[in-house]
gemmi code that builds the backbone of each chain (N, CA, C; Angstrom):
import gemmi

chains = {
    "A": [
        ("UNK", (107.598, 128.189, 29.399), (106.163, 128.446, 29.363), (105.599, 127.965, 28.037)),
        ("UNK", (104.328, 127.359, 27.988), (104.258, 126.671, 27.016), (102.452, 127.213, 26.557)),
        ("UNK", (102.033, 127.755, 26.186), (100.692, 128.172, 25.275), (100.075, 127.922, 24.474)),
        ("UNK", (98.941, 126.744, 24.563), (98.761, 125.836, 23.204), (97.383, 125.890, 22.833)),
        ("UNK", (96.738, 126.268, 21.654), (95.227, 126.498, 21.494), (94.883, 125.183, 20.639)),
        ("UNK", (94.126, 124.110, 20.919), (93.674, 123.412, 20.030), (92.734, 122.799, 19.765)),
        ("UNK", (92.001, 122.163, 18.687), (90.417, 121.875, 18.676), (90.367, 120.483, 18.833)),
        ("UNK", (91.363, 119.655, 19.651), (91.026, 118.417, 19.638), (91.104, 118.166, 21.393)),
        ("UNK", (90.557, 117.198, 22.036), (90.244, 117.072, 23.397), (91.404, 116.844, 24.071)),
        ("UNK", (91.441, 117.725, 25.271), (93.012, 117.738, 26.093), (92.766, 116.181, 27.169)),
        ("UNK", (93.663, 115.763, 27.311), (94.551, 114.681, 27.715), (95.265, 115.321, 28.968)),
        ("UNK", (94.552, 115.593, 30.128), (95.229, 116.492, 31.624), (96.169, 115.544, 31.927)),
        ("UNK", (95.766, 114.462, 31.744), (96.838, 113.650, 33.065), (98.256, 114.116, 31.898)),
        ("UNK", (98.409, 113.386, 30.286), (99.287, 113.715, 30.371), (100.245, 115.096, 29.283)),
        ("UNK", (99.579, 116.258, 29.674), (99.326, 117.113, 29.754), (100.258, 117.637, 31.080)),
        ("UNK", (100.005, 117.266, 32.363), (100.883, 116.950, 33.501), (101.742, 116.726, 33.986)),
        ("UNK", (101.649, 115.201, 33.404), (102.991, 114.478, 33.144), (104.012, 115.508, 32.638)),
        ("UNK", (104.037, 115.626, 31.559), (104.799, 116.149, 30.436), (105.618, 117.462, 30.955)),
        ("UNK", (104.423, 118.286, 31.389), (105.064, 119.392, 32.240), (105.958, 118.989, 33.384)),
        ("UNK", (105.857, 118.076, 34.208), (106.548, 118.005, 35.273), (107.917, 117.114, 35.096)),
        ("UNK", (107.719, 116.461, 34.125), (108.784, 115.546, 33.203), (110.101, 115.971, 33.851)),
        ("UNK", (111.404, 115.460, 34.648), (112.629, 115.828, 34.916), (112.568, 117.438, 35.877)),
        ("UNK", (111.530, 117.555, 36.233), (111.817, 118.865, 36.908), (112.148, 118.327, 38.781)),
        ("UNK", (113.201, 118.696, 39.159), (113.595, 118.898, 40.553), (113.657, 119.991, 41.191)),
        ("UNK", (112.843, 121.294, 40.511), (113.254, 122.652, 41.462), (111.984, 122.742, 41.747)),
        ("UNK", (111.023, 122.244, 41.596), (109.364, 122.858, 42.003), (109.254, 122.033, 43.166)),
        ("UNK", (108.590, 122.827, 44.350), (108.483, 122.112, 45.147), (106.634, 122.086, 45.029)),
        ("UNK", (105.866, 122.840, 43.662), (104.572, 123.010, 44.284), (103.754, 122.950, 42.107)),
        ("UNK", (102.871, 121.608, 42.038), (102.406, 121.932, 41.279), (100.580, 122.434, 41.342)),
        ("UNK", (100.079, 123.306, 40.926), (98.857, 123.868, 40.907), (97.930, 123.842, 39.369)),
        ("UNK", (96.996, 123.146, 39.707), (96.539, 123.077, 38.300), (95.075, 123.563, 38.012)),
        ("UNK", (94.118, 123.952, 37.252), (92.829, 123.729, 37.153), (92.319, 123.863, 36.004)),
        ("UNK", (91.269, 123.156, 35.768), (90.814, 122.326, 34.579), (89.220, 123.073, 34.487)),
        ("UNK", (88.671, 123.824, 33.090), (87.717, 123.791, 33.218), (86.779, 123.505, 32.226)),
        ("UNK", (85.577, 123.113, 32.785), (84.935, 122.125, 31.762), (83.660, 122.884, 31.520)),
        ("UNK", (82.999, 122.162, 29.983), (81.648, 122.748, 29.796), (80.790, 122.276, 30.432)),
        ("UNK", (79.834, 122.917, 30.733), (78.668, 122.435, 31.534), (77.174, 122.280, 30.241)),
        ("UNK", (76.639, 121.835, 30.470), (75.022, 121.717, 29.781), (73.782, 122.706, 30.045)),
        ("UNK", (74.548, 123.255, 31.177), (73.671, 124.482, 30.856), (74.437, 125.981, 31.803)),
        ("UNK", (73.591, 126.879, 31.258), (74.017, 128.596, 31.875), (72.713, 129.199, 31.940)),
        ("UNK", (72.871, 129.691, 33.567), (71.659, 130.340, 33.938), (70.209, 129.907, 33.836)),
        ("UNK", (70.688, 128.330, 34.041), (69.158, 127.531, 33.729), (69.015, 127.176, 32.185)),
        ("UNK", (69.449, 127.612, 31.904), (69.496, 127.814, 30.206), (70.026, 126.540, 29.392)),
        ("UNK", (69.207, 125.533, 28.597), (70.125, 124.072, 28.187), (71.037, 124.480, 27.452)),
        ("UNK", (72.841, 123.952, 27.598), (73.639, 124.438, 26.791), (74.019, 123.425, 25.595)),
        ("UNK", (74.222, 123.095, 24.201), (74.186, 121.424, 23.811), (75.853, 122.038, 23.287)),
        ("UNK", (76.100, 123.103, 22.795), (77.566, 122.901, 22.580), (78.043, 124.324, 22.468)),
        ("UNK", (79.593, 124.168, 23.003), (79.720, 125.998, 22.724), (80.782, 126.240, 21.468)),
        ("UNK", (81.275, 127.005, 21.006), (81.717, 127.096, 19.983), (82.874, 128.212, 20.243)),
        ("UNK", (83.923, 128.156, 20.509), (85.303, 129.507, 20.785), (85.673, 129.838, 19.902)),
        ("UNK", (86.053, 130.679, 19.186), (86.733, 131.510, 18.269), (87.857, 131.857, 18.690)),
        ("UNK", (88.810, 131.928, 17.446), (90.110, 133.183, 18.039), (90.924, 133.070, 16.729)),
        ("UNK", (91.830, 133.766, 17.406), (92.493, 134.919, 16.180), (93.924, 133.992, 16.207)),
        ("UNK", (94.038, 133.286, 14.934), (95.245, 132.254, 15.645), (96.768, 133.535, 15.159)),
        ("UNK", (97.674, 133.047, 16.027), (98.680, 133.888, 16.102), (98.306, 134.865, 17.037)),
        ("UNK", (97.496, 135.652, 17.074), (97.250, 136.860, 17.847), (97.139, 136.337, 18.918)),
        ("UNK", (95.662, 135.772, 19.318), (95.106, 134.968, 20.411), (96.302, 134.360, 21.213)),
        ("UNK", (97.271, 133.495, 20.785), (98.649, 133.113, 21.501), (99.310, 134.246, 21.918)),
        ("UNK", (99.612, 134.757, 20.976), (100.739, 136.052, 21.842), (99.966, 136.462, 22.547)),
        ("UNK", (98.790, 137.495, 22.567), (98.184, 137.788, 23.757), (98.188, 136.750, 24.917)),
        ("UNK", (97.848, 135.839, 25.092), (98.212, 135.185, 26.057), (99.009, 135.203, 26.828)),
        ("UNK", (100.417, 134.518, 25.831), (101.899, 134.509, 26.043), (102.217, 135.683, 26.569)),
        ("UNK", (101.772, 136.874, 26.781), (102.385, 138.076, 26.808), (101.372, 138.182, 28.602)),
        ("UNK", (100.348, 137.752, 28.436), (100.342, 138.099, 30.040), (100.861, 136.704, 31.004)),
        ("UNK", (100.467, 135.689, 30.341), (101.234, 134.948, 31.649), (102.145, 135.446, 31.621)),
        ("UNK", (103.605, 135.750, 30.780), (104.630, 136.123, 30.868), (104.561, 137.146, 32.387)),
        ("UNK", (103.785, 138.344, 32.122), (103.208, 138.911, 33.019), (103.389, 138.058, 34.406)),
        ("UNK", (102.512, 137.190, 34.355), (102.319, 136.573, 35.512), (103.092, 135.677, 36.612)),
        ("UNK", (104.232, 134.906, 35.481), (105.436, 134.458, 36.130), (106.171, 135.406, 36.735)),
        ("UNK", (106.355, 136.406, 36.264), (107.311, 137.190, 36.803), (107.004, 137.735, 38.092)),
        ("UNK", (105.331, 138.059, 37.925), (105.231, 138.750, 39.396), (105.044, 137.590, 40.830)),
        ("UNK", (104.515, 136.710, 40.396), (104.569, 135.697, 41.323), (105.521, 134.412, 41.434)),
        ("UNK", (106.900, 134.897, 40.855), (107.669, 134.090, 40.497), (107.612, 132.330, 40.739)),
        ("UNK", (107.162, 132.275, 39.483), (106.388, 131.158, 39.177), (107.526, 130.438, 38.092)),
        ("UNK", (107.982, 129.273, 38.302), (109.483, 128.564, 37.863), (108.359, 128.375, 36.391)),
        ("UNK", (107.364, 128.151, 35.782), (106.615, 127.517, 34.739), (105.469, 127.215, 34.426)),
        ("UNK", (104.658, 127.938, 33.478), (103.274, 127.595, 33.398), (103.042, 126.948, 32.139)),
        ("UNK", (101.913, 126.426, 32.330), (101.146, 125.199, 30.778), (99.870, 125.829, 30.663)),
        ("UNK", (99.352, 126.476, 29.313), (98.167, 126.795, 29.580), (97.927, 125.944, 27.991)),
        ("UNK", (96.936, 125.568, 27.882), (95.869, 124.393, 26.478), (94.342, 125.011, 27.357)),
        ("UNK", (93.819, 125.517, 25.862), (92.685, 125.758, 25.660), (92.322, 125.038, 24.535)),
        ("UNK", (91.057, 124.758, 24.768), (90.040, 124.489, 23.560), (89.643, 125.553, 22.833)),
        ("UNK", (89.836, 125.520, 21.496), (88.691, 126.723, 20.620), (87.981, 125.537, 19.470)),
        ("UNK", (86.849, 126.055, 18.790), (86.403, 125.012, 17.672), (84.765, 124.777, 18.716)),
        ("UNK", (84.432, 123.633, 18.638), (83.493, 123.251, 18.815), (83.683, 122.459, 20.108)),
        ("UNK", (82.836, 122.403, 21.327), (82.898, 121.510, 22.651), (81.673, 121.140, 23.121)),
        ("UNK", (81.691, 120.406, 23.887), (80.349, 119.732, 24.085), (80.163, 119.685, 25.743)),
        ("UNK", (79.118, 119.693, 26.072), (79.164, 119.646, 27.935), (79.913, 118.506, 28.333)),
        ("UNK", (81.020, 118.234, 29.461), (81.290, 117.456, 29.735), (82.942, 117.708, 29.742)),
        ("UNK", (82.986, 118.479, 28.114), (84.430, 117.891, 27.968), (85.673, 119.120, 28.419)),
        ("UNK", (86.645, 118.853, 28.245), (87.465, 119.943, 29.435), (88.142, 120.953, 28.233)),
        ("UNK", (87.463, 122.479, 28.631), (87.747, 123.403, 27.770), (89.348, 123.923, 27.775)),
        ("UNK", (89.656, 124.081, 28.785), (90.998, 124.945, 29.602), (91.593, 124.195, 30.611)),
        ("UNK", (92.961, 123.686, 30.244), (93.614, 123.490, 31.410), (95.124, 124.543, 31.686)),
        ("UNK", (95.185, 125.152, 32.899), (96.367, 125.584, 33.506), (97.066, 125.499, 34.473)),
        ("UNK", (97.951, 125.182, 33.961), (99.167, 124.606, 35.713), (100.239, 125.525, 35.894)),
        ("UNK", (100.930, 125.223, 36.771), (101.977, 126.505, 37.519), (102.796, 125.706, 38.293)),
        ("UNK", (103.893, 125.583, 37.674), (104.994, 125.237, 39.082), (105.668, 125.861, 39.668)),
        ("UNK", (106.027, 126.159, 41.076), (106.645, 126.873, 41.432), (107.525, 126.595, 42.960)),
        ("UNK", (108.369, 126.981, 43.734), (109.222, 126.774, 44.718), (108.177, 125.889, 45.735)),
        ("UNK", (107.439, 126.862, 45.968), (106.647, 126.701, 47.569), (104.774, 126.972, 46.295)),
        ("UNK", (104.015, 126.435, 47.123), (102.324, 126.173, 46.333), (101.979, 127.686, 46.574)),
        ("UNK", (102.081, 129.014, 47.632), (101.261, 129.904, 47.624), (101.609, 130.365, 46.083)),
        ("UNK", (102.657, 130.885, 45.419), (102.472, 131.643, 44.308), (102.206, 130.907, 43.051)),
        ("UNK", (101.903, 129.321, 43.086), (101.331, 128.827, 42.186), (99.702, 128.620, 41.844)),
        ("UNK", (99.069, 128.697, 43.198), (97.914, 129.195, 43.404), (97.493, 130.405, 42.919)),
        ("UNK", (98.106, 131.492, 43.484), (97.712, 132.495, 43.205), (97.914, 132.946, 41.450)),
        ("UNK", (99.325, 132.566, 41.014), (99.118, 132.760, 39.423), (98.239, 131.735, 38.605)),
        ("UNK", (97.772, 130.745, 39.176), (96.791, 130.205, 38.377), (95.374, 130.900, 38.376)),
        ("UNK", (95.134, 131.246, 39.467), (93.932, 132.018, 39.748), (93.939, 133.600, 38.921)),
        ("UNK", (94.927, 133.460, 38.955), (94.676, 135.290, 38.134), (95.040, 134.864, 36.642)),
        ("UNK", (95.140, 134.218, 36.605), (95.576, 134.148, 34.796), (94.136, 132.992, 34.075)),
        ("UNK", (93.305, 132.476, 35.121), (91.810, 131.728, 35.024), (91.221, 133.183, 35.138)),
        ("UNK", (91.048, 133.964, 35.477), (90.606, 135.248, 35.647), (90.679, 135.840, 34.571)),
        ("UNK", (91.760, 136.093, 33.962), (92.107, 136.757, 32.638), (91.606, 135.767, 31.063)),
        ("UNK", (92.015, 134.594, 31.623), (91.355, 133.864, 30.596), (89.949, 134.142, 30.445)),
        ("UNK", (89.031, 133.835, 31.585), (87.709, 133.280, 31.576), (87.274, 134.931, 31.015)),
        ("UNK", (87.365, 135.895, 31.160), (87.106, 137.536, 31.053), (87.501, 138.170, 30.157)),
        ("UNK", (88.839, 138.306, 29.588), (89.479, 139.060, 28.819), (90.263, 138.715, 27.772)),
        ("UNK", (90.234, 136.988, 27.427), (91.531, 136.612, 26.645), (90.510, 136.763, 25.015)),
        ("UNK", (91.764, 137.108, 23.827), (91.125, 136.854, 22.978), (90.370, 136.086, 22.546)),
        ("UNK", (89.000, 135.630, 23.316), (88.474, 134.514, 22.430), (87.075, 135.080, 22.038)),
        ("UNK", (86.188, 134.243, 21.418), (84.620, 134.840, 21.163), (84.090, 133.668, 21.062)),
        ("UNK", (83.200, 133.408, 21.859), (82.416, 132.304, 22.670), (80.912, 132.743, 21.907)),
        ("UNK", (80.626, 131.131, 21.926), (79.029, 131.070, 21.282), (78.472, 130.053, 21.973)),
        ("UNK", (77.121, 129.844, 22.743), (76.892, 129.036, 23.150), (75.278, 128.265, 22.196)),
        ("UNK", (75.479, 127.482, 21.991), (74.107, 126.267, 21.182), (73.374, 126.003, 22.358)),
        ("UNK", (71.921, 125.955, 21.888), (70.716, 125.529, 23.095), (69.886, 125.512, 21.680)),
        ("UNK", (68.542, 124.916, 22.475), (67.199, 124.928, 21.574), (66.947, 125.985, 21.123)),
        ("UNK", (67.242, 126.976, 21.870), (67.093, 127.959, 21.401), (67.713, 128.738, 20.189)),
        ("UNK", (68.531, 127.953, 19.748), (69.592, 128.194, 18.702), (70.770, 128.979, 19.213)),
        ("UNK", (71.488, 130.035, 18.801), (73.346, 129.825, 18.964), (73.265, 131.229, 19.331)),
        ("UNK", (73.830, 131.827, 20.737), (74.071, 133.091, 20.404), (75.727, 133.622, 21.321)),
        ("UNK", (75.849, 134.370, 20.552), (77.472, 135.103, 20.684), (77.706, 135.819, 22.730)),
        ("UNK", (78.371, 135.173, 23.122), (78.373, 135.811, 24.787), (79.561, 136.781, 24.522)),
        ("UNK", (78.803, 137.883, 25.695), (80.381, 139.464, 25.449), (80.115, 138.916, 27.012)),
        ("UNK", (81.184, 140.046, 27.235), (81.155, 139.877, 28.659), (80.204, 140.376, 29.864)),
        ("UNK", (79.816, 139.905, 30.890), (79.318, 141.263, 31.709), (79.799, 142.067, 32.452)),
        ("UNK", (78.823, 143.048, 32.580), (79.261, 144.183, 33.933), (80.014, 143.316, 34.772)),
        ("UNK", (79.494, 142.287, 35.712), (80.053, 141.919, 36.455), (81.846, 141.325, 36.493)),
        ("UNK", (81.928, 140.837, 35.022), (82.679, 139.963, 34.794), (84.272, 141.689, 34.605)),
        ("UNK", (83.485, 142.004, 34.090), (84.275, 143.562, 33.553), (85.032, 144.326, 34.697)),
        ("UNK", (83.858, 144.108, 35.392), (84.208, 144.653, 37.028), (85.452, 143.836, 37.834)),
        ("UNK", (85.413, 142.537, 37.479), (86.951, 142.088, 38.027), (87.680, 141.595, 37.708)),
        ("UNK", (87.467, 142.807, 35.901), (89.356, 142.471, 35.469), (90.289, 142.913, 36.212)),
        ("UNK", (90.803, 141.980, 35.558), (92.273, 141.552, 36.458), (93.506, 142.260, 36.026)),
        ("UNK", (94.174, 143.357, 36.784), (95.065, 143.774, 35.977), (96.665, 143.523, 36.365)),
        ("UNK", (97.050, 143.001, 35.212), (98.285, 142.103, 35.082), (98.884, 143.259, 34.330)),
        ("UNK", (100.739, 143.079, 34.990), (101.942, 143.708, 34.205), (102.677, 142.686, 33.432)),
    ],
    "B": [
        ("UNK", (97.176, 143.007, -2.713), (95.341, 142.980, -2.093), (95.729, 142.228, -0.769)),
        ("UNK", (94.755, 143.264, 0.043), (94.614, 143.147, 1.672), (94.062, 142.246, 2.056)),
        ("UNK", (94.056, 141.525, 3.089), (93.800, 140.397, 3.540), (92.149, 140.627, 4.513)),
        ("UNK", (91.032, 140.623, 4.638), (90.177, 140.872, 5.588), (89.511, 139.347, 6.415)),
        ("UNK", (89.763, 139.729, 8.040), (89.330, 138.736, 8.550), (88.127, 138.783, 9.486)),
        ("UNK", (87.202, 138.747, 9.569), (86.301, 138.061, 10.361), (86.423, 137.479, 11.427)),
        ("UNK", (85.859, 137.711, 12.522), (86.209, 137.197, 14.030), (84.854, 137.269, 15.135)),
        ("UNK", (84.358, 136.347, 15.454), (83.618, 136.218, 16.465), (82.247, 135.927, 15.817)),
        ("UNK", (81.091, 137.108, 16.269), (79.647, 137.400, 15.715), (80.147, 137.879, 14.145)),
        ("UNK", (80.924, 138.643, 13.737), (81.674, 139.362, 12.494), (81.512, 138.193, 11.213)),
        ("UNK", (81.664, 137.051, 11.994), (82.120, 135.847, 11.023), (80.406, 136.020, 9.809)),
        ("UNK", (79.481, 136.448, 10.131), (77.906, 136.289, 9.680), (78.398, 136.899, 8.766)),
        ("UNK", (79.962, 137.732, 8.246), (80.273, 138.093, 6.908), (80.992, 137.888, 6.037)),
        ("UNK", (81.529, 136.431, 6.938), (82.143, 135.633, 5.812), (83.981, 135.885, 7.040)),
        ("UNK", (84.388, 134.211, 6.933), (85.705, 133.945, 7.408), (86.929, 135.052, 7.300)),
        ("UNK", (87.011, 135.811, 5.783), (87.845, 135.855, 4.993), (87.615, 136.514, 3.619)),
        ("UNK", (88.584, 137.762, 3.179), (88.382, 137.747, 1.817), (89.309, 138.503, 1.615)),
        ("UNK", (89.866, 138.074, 0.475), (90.845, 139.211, -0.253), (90.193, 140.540, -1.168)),
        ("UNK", (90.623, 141.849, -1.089), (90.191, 142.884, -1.697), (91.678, 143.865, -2.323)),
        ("UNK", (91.161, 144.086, -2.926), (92.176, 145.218, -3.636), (92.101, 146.678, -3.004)),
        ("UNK", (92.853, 147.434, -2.494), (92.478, 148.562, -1.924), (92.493, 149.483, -2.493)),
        ("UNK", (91.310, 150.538, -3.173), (91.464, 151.603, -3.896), (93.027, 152.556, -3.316)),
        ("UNK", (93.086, 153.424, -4.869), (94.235, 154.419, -4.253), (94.083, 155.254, -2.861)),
        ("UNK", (93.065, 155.610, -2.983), (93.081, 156.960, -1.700), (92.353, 155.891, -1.040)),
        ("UNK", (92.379, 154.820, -0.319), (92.224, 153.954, 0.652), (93.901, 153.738, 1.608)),
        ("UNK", (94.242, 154.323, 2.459), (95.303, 154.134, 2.490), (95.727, 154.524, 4.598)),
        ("UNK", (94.407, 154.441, 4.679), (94.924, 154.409, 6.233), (93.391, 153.679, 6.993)),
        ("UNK", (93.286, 153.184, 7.820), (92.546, 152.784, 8.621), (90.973, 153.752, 8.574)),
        ("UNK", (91.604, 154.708, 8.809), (90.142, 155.865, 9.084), (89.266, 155.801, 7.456)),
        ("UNK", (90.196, 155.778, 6.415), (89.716, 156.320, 4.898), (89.153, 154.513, 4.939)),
        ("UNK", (89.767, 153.497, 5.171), (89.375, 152.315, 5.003), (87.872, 152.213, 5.639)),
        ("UNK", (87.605, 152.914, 6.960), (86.242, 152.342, 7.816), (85.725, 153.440, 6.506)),
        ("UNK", (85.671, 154.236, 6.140), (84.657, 155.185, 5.643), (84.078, 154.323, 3.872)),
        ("UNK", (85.657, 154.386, 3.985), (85.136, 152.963, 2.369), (83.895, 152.118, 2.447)),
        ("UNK", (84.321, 151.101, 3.489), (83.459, 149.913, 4.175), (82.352, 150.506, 4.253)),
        ("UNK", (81.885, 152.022, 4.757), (80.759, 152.044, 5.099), (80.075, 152.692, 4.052)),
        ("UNK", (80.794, 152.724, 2.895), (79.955, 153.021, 1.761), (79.342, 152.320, 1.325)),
        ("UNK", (80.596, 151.298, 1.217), (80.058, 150.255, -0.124), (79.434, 148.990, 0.999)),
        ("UNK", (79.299, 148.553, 1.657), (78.861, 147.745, 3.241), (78.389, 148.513, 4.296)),
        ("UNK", (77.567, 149.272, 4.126), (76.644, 149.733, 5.299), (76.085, 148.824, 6.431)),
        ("UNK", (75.558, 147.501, 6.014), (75.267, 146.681, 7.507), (76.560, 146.238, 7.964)),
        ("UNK", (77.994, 145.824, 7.532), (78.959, 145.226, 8.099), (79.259, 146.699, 9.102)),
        ("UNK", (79.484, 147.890, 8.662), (79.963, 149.155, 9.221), (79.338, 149.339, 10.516)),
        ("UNK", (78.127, 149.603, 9.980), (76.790, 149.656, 11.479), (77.205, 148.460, 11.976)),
        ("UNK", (77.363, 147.361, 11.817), (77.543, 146.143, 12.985), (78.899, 146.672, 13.975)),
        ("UNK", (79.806, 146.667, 13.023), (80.946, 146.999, 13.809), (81.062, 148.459, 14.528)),
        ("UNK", (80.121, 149.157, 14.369), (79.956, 150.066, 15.330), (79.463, 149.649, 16.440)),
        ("UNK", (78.376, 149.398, 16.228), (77.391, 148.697, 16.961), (78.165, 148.014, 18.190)),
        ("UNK", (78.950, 147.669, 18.171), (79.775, 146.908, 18.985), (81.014, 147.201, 19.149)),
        ("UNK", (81.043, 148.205, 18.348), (82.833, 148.731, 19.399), (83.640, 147.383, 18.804)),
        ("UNK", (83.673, 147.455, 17.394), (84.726, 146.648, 17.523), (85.871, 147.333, 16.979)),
        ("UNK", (87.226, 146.557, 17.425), (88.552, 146.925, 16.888), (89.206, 146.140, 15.980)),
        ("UNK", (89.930, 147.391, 15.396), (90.545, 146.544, 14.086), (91.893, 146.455, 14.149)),
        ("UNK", (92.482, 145.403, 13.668), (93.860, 144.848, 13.612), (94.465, 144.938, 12.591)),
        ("UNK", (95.935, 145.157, 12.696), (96.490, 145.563, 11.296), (97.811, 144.662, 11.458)),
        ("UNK", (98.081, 143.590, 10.551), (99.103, 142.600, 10.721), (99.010, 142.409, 12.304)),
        ("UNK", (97.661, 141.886, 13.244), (97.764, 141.208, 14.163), (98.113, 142.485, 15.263)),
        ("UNK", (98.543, 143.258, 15.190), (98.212, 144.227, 16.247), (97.164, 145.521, 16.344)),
        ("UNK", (96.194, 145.437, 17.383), (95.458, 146.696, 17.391), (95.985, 147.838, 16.824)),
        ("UNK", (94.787, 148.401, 16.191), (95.375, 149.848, 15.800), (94.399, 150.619, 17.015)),
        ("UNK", (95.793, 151.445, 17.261), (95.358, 152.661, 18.039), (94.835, 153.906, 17.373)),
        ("UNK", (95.202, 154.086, 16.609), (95.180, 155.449, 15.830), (94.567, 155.315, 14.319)),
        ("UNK", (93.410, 155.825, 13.970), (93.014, 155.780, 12.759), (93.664, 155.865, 11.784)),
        ("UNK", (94.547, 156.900, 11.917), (95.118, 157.447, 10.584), (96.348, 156.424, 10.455)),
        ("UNK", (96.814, 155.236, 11.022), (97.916, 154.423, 10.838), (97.531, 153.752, 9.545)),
        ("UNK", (98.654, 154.051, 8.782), (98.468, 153.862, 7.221), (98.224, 152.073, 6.864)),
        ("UNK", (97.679, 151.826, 6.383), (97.342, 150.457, 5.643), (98.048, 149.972, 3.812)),
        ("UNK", (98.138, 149.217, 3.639), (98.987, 148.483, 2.132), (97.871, 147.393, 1.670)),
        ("UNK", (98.343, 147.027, 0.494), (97.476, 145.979, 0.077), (98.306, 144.762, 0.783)),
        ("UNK", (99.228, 144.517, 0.959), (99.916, 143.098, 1.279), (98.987, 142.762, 3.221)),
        ("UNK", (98.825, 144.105, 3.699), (98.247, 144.000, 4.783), (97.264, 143.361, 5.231)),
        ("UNK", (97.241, 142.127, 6.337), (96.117, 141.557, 7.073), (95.184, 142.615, 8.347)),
        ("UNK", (93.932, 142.750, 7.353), (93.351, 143.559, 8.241), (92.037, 142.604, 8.832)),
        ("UNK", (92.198, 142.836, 10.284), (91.396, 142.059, 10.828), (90.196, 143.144, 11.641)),
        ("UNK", (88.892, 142.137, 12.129), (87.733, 142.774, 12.692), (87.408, 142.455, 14.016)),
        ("UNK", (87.619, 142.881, 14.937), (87.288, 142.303, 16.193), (86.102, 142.520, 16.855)),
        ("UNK", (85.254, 141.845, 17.447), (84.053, 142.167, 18.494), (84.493, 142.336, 19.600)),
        ("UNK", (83.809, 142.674, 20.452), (84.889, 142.744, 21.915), (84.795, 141.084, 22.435)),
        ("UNK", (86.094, 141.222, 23.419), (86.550, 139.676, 23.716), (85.873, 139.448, 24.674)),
        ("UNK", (85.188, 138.064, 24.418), (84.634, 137.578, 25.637), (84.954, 136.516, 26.445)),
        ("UNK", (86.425, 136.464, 26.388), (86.992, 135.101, 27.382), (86.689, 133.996, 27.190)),
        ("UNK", (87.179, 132.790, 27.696), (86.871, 131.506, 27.172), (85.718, 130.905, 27.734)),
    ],
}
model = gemmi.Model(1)
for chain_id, residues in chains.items():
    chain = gemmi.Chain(chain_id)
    for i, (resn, *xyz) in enumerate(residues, 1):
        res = gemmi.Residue()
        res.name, res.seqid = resn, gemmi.SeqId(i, " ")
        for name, pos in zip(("N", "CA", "C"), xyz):
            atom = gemmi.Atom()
            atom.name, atom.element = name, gemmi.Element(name[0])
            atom.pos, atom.b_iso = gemmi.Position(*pos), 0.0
            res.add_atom(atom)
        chain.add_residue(res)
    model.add_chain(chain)
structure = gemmi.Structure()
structure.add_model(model)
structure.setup_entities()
């Protein structure tokens, strides 16, 4: 399992590659990529800005996918995030999952995009004309944490 | 001297700073009461928001968990995912 936070632009394809490099036991890779958009809630977005706690921010991570392989026995996950500064367009988060058969690589990608997008150590700022302000989470978002062993 | 870090909205008080910790500064709880002597808007902010504090990188649960000068004490806002 591999957990990588960095402020320079991810490279998916090989990003991919790399992960799948010599592997013959996966019969299923699952991936998803997510990117900034230019705007939220109608709202123009020109750049967002992630924070995190280096060292901490990883282990927390590391400590729930860990979580997450196990319950959906999942042969290997890749998670690269962006923190620092991003711009609409460019790809914040990528996470992949290999595993025997595609249902439990699906499903642990989806719950650990869940935990990311909601609960992972980060602190998000988004830039507009309006100038820069700090996003917490919402009710809504709160409402479907995800709870991982 | 303790290490203080800044994290998120928090950062409006600076990345980082080293401090010396008075004698009877010596646990988490006596530390927030310090802060809010001598830093009344940083205190109120971090109320304000429920934030948590970190002690060498792990949450403290418990106020009274004792603190050192060699210690990285960190400030958290609540997390808002990526």
């Amino acid at each position: 399992m591999n957990v990588r936070l960095t402020n320079t632009a991810l490279d998916v394809g090989a990003e991919l590659a790399a992960f799948v490099d010599g592997r013959t036991d996966a019969g299923a890779l699952v991936n998803f990529v997510g990117y900034c958009r230019d705007a939220t809630a109608g709202q123009p977005v020109d750049a967002l800005f992630i924070d995190h706690y280096p060292n901490f921010s990883e282990r927390q991570i590391a400590a729930i996918a860990e979580g997450i392989c196990r319950r959906f026995e999942i042969l290997d996950l890749r998670i690269v995030h962006r923190v620092g500064r991003i711009e609409p367009g460019e790809a914040i988060v990528l996470v992949a999952a290999l595993s025997v058969h595609r249902g439990p690589a699906f499903d642990g990608v989806r719950m650990l995009m869940d935990y990311l997008k909601i609960d992972a150590p980060f602190w998000k700022q988004e830039s507009g004309p309006d100038g820069a302000r700090w996003i917490e989470p919402s009710a809504e978002d709160l409402a479907r944490r995800t709870e991982v062993a | 001297m303790a290490r203080f870090v800044f994290l998120g909205r928090l950062r409006a008080f600076g990345d980082s700073t080293d401090m010396v910790l008075p004698p009877d500064v010596r646990t988490v709880s006596a530390l927030l009461t310090w802060l809010g002597d001598r830093h009344p808007d940083f205190a109120d902010a971090c109320a304000g928001m429920r934030a948590q504090v970190a002690v060498n990188q792990t949450i403290v649960r418990d106020l009274l968990q004792p603190i050192a000068d060699a210690d990285e004490i960190a400030f958290l806002p609540p997390m808002s995912g990526g």
